[in-house]
ROFIGU-131849 format. One record per residue (C-alpha): x, y, z; residue in one letter. Coordinates in steps of 0.02 Angstrom, whole numbers, padded with zeros to 5 digits, always signed. Example, Ala and Ser with C-alpha at 12.3 -4.5 7.8 and 13.67 -1.06 7.14 Angstrom:
BEGIN
+00615-00225+00390A+00684-00053+00357S
This chain:
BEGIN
+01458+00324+08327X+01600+00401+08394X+01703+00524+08277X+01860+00494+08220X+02003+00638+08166X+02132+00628+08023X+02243+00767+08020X+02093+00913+08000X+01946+00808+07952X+01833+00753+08057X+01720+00597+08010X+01568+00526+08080X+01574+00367+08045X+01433+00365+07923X+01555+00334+07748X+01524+00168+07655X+01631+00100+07540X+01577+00036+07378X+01660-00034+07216X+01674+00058+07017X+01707-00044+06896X+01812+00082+06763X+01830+00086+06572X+01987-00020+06575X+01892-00161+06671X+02011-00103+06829X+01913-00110+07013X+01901+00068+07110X+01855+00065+07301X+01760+00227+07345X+01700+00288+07479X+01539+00372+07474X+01546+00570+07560X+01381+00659+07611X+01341+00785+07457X+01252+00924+07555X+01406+00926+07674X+01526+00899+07518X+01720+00970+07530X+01865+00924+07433X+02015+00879+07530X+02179+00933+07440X+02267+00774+07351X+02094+00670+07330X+01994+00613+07166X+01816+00632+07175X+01683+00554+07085X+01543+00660+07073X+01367+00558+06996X+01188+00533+06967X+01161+00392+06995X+01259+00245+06914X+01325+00393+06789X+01476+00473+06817X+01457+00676+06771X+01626+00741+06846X+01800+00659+06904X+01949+00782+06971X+02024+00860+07107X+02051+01032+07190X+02204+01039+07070X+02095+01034+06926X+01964+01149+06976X+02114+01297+07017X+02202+01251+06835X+02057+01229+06718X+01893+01330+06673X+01821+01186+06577X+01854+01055+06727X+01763+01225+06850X+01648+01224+06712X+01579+01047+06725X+01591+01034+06919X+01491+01164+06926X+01344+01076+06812X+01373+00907+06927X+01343+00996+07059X+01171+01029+07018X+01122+00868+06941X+01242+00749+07067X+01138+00625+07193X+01283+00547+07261X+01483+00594+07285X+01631+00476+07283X+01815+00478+07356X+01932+00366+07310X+02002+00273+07439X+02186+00251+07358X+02229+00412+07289X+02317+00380+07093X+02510+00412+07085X+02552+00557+07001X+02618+00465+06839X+02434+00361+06824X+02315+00528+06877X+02262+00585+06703X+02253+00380+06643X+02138+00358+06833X+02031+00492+06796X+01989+00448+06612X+01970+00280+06683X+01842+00339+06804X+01741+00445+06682X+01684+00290+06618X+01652+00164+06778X+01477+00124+06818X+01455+00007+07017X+01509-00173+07016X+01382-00272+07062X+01377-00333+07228X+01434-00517+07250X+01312-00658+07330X+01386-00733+07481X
């Protein structure tokens, strides 16, 4: 597959979207990054998981402003199979009330055709 560019980042291709159901019942697309090739882009929220359990949710911001947020990435990181970007970033107003959200979404299950 040919790559594509937006603005710096280069893609492959290779991303597939999926769908999180979160805590409030709300539907998340994601798209699913590669973890051993794994960097955060600035204004994105990123789901980091094992499996169909969530173990981190943030952004760059978060990891620069809190030690606790640092903290748990780091742990994630270790444990994570699989990493997450949301495909609609939150507004500003909703981010805290997205990422709680998120802490608590599990996959939708896939629909029959």
């Amino acid at each position: 597959m040919a790559g594509m560019v937006e603005g710096r980042i280069v893609t492959h291709g290779f991303s597939r979207g999926t769908n999180w159901q979160g805590r409030s019942g709300r539907s998340y697309d994601l798209v699913s990054e590669n973890l051993e090739h794994f960097a955060m882009g600035e204004a994105e929220l990123y789901i980091i998981a094992k499996g169909s359990h969530v173990l981190w949710v943030g952004s760059t911001a978060d990891l620069v402003s809190d030690p606790m947020s640092r903290s748990r990435f780091r742990l994630a990181l270790d444990c994570a199979d699989r990493v997450f970007r949301l495909v609609s970033p939150a507004a500003d107003s909703e981010r805290l009330s997205t990422i709680w959200d998120l802490e608590g979404a599990e996959p939708m299950a896939a629909q029959a055709a």
